[in-house]
Every structure is written in C-alpha cells, then in structure tokens.
N, CA, C and O atoms as CSV, one atom per row, in Angstrom:
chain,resi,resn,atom,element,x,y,z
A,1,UNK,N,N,0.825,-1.181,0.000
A,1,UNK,CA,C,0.000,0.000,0.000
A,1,UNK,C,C,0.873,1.250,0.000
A,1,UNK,O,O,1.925,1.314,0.636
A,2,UNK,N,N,0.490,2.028,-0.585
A,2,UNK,CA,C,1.129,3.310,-1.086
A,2,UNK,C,C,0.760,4.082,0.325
A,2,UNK,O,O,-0.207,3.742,1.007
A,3,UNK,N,N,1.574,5.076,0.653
A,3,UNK,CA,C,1.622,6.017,1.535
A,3,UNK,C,C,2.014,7.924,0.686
A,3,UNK,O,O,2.962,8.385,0.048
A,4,UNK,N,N,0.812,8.423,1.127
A,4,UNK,CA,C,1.308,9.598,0.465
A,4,UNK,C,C,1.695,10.680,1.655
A,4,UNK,O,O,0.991,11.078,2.584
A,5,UNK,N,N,3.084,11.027,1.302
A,5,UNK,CA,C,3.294,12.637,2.063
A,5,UNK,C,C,3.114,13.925,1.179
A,5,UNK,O,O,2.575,14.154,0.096
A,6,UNK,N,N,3.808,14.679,2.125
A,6,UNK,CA,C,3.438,16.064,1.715
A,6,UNK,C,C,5.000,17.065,1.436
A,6,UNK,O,O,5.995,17.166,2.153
A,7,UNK,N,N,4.841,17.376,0.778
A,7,UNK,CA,C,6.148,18.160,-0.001
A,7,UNK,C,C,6.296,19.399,0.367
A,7,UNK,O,O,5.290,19.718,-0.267
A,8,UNK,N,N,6.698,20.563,0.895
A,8,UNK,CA,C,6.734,22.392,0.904
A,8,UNK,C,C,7.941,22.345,0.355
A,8,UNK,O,O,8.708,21.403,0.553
A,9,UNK,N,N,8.201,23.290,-0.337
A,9,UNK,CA,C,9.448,23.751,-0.797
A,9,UNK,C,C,9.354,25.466,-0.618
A,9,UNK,O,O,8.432,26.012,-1.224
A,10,UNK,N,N,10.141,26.196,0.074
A,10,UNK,CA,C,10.082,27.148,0.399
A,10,UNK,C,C,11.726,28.013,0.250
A,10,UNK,O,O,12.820,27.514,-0.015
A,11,UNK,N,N,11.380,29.398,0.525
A,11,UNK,CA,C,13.194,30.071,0.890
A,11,UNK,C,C,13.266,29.960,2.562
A,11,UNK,O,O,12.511,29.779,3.517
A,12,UNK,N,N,14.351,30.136,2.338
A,12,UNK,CA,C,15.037,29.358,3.737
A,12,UNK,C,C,14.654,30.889,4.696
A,12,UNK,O,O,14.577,32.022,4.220
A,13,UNK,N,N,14.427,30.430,6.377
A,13,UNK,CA,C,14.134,31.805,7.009
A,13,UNK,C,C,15.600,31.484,7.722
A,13,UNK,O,O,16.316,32.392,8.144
A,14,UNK,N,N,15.945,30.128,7.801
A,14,UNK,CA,C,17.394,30.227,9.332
A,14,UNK,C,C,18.665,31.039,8.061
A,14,UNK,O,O,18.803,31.199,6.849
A,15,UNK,N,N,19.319,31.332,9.300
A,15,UNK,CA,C,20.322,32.208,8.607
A,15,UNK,C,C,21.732,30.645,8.309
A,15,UNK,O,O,22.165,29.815,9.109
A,16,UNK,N,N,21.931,30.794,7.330
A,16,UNK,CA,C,23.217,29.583,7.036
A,16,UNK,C,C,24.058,29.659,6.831
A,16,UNK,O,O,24.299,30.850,6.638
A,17,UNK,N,N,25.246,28.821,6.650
A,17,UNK,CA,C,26.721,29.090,6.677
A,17,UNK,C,C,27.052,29.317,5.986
A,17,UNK,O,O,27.836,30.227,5.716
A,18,UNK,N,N,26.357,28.211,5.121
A,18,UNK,CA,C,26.677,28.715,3.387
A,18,UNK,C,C,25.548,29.420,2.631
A,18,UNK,O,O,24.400,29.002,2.484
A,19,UNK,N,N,26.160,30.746,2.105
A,19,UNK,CA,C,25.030,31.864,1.723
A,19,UNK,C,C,24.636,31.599,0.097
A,19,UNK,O,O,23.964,32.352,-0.608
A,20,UNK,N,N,25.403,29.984,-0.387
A,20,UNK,CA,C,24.262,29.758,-1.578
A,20,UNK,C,C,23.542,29.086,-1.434
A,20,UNK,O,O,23.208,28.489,-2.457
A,21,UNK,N,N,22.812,28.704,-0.134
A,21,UNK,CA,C,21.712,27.625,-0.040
A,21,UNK,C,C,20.653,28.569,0.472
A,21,UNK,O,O,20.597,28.819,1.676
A,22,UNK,N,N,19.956,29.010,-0.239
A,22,UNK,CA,C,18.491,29.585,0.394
A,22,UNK,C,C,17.216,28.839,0.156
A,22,UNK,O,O,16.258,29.333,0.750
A,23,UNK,N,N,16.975,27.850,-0.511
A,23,UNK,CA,C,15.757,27.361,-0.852
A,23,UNK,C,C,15.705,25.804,-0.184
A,23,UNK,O,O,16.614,25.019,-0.455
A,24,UNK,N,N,14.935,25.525,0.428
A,24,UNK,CA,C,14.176,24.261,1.351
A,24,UNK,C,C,12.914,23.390,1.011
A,24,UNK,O,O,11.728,23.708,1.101
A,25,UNK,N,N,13.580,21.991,0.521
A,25,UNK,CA,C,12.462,21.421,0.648
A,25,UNK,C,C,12.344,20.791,1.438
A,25,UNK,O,O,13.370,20.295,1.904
A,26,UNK,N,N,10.955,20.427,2.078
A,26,UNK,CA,C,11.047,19.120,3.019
A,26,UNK,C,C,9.701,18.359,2.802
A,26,UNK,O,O,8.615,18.880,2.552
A,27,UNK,N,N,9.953,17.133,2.935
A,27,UNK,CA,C,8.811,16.215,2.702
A,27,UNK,C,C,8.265,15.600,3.708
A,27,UNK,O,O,9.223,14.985,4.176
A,28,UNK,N,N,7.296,15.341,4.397
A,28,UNK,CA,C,6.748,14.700,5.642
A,28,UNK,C,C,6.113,13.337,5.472
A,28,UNK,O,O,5.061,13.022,4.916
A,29,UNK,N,N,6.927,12.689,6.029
A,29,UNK,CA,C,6.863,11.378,5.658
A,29,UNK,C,C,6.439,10.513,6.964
A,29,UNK,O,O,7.375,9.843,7.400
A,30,UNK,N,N,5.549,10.425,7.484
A,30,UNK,CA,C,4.881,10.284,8.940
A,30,UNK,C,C,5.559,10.767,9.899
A,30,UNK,O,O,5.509,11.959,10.202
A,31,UNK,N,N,6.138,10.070,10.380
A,31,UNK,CA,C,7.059,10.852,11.944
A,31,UNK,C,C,8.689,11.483,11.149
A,31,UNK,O,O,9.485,12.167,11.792
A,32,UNK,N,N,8.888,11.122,9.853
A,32,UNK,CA,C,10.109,11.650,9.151
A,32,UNK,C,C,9.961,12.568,8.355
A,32,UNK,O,O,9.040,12.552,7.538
A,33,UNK,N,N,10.841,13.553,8.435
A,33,UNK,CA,C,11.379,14.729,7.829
A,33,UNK,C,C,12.240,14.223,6.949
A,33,UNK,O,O,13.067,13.397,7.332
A,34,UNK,N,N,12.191,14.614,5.690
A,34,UNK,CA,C,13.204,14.975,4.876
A,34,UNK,C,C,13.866,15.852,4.046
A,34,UNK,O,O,13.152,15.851,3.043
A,35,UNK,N,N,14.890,16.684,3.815
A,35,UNK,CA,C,15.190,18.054,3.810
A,35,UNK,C,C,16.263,17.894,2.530
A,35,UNK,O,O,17.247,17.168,2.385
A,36,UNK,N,N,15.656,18.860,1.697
A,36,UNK,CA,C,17.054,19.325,0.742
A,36,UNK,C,C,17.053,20.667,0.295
A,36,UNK,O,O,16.086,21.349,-0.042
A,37,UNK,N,N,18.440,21.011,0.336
A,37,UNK,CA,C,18.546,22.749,0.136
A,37,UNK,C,C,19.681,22.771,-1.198
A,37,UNK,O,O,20.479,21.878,-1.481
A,38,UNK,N,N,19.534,23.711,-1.703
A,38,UNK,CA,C,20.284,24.327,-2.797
A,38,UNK,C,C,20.069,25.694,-2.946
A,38,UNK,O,O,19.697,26.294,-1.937
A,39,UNK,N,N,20.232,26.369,-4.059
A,39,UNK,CA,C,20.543,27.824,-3.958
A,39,UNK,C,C,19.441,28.126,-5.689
A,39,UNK,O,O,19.760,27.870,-6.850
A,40,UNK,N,N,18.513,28.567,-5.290
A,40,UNK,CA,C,17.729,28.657,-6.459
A,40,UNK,C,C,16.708,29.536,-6.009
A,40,UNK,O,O,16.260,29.112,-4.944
A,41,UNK,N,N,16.051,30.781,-6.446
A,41,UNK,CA,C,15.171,31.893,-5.899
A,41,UNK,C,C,13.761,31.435,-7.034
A,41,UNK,O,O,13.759,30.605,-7.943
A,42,UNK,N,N,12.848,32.179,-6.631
A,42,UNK,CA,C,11.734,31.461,-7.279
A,42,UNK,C,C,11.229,32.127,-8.475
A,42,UNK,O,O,11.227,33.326,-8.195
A,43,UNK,N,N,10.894,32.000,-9.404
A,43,UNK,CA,C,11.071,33.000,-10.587
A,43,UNK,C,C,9.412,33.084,-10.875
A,43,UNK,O,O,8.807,32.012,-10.874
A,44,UNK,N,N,8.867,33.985,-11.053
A,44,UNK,CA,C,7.385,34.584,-11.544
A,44,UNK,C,C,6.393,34.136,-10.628
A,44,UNK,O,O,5.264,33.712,-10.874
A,45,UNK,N,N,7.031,34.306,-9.426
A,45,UNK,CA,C,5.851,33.857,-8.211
A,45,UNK,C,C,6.333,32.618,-8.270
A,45,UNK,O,O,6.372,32.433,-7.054
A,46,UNK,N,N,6.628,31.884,-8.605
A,46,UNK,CA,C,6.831,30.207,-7.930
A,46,UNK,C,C,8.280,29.447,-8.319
A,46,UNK,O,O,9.108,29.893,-9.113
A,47,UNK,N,N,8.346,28.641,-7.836
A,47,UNK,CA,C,9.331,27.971,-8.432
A,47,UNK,C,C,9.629,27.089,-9.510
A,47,UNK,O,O,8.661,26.676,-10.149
A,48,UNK,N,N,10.530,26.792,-9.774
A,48,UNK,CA,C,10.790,25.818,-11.133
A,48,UNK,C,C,10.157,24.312,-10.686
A,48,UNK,O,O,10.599,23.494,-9.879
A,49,UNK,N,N,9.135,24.280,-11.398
A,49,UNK,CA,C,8.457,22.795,-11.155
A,49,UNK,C,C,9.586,21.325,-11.811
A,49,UNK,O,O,9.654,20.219,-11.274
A,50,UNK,N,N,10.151,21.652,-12.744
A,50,UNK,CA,C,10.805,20.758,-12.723
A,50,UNK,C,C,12.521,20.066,-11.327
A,50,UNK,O,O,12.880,19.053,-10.728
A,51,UNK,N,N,12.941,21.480,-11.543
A,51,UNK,CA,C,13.542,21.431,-10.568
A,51,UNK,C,C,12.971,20.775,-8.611
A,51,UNK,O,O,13.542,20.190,-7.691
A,52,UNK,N,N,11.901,21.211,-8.805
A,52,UNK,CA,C,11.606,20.591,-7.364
A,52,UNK,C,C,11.375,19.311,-8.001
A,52,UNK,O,O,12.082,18.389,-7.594
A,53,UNK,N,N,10.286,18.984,-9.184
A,53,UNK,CA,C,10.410,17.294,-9.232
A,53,UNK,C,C,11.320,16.600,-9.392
A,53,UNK,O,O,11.147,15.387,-9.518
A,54,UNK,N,N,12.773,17.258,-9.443
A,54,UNK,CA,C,14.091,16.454,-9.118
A,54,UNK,C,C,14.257,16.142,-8.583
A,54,UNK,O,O,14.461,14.932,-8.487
A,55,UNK,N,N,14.362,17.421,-7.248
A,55,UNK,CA,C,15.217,17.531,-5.640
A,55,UNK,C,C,13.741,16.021,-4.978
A,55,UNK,O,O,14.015,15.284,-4.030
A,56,UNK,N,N,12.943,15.962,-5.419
A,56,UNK,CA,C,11.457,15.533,-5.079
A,56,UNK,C,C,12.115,13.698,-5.367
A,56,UNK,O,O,11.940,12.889,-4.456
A,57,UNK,N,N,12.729,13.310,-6.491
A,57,UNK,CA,C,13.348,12.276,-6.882
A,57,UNK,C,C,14.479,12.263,-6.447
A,57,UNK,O,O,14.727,11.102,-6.121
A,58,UNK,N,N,15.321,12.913,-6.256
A,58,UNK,CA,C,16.616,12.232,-5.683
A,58,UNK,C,C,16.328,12.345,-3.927
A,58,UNK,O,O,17.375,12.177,-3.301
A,59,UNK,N,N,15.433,12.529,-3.286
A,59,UNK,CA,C,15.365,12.254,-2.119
A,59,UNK,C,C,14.316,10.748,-1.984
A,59,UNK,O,O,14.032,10.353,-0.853
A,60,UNK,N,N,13.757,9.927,-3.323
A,60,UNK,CA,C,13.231,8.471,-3.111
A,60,UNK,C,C,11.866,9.018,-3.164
A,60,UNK,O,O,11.188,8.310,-2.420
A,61,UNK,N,N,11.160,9.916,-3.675
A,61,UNK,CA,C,10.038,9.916,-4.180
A,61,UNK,C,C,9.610,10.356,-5.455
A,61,UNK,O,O,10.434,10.968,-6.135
A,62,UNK,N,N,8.192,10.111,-6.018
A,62,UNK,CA,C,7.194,11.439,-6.727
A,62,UNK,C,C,6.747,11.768,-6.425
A,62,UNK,O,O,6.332,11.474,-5.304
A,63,UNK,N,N,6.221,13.063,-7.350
A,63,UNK,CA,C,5.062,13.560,-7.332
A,63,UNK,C,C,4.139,13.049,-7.667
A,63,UNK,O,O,4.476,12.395,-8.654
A,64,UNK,N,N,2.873,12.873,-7.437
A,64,UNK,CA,C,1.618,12.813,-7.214
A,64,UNK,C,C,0.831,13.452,-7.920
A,64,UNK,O,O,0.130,12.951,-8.799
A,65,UNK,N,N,0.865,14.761,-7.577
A,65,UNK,CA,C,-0.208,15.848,-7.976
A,65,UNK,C,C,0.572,16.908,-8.726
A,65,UNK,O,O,1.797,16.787,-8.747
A,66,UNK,N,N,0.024,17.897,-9.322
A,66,UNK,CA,C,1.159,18.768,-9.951
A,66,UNK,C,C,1.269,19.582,-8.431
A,66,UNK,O,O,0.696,19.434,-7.351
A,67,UNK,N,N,2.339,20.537,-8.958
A,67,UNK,CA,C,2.447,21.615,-7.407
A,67,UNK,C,C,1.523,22.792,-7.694
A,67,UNK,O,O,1.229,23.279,-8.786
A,68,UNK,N,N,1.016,23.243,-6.117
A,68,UNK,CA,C,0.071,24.102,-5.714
A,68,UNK,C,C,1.148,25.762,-5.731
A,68,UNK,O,O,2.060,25.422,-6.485
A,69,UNK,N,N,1.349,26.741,-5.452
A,69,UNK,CA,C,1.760,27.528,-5.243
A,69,UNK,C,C,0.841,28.945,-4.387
A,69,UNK,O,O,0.104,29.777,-4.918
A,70,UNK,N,N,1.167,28.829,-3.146
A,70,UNK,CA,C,0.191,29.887,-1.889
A,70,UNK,C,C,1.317,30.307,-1.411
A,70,UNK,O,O,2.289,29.564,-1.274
A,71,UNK,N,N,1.306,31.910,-1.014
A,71,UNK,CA,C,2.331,32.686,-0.151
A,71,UNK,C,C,3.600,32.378,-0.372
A,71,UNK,O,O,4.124,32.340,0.741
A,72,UNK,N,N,4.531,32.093,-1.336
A,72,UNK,CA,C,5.352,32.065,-1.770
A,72,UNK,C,C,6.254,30.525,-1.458
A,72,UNK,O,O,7.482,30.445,-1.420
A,73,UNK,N,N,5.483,29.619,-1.298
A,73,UNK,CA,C,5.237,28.313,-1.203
A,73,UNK,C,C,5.016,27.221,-2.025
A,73,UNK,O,O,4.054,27.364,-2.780
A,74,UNK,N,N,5.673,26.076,-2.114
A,74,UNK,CA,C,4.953,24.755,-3.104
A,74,UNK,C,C,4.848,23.922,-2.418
A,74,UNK,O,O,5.531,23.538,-1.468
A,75,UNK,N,N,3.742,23.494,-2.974
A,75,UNK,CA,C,3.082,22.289,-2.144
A,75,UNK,C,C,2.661,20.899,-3.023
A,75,UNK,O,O,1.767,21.057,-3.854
A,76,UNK,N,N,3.186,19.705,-2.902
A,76,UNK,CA,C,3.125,19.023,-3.703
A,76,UNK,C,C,2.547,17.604,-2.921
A,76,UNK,O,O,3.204,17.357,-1.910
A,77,UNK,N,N,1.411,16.599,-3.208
A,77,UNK,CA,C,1.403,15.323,-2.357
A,77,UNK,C,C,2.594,14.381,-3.173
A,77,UNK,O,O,2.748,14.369,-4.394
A,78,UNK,N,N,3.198,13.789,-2.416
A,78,UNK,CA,C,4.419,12.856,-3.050
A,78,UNK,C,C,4.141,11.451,-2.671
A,78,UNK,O,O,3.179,11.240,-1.934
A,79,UNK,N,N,4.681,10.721,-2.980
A,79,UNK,CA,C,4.706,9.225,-2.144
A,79,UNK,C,C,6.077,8.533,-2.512
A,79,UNK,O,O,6.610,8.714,-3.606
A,80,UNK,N,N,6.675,7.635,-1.414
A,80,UNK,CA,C,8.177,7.316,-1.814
A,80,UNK,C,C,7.827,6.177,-2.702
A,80,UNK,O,O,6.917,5.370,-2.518
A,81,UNK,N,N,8.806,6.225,-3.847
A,81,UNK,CA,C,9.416,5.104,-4.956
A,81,UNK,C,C,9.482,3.796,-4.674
A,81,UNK,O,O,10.152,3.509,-3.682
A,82,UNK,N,N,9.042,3.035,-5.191
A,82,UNK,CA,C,8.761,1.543,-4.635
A,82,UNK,C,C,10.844,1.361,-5.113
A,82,UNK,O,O,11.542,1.905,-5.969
A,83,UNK,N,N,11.103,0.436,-4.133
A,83,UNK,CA,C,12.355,-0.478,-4.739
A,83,UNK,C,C,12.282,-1.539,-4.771
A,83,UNK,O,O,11.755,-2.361,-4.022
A,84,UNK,N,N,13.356,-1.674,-6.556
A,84,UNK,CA,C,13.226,-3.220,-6.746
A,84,UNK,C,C,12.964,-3.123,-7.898
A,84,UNK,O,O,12.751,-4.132,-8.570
C-alpha cells in the first residue's frame, strides 16, 4: 500500500553558513522529515516545477499531484518510490 506525504518547498528563514543555499524542501513522511537545500530563488511567483520534481526524486520519491503555489510556497502530495 502506497503512503502519500506532503512536499513544501520554500526560501530558507534560518540564517546559514553557506550563503548559496536559500531554498528548502522538506517532505513529511509520517514521523520523518526529509530536507534538501540548494541555492535557487523562485522566478514569476513560484518555483521551477521541474527542478523541485528532481530535488522531489533524488530524495526516493514522486510527485503525485502537480504543485500548488500559496504565499510564496509549493506544495506538492508525493509518495516514496517503490524499490526493486
């Protein structure tokens, strides 16, 4: 049975060490977090949909749904990649 989480990809509010990582995704995966940052600003109100369905795949999932975009936010339902 498939399990679906939930995706935000947002700009970063903590201040970081390294000043080319401003953008955050994280996926909620029941009691797990999963987080990836890179350095990419969001262009015409939202972000690059392909680009998050990358960062979205190299962390062991898809997308689901296309992405939503509210308050300078993406919101995507994902579910992790079967293996095998």
């Amino acid at each position: 049975m498939r399990t679906h989480c939930v995706a935000i990809c947002q700009l970063s509010s903590q201040p970081q060490e390294d000043f080319d990582v401003n953008t955050e995704l994280l996926i909620l995966d029941g009691q797990d977090v999963h987080v990836a940052t890179w350095d990419a600003e969001p262009r015409d109100g939202g972000f690059d949909e392909h680009v998050l369905n990358d960062r979205v795949d190299a962390l062991g999932f898809m997308v689901v749904n296309d992405w939503a975009f509210l308050d300078g936010r993406a919101y995507a339902v994902v579910e992790r990649r079967s293996v095998g």
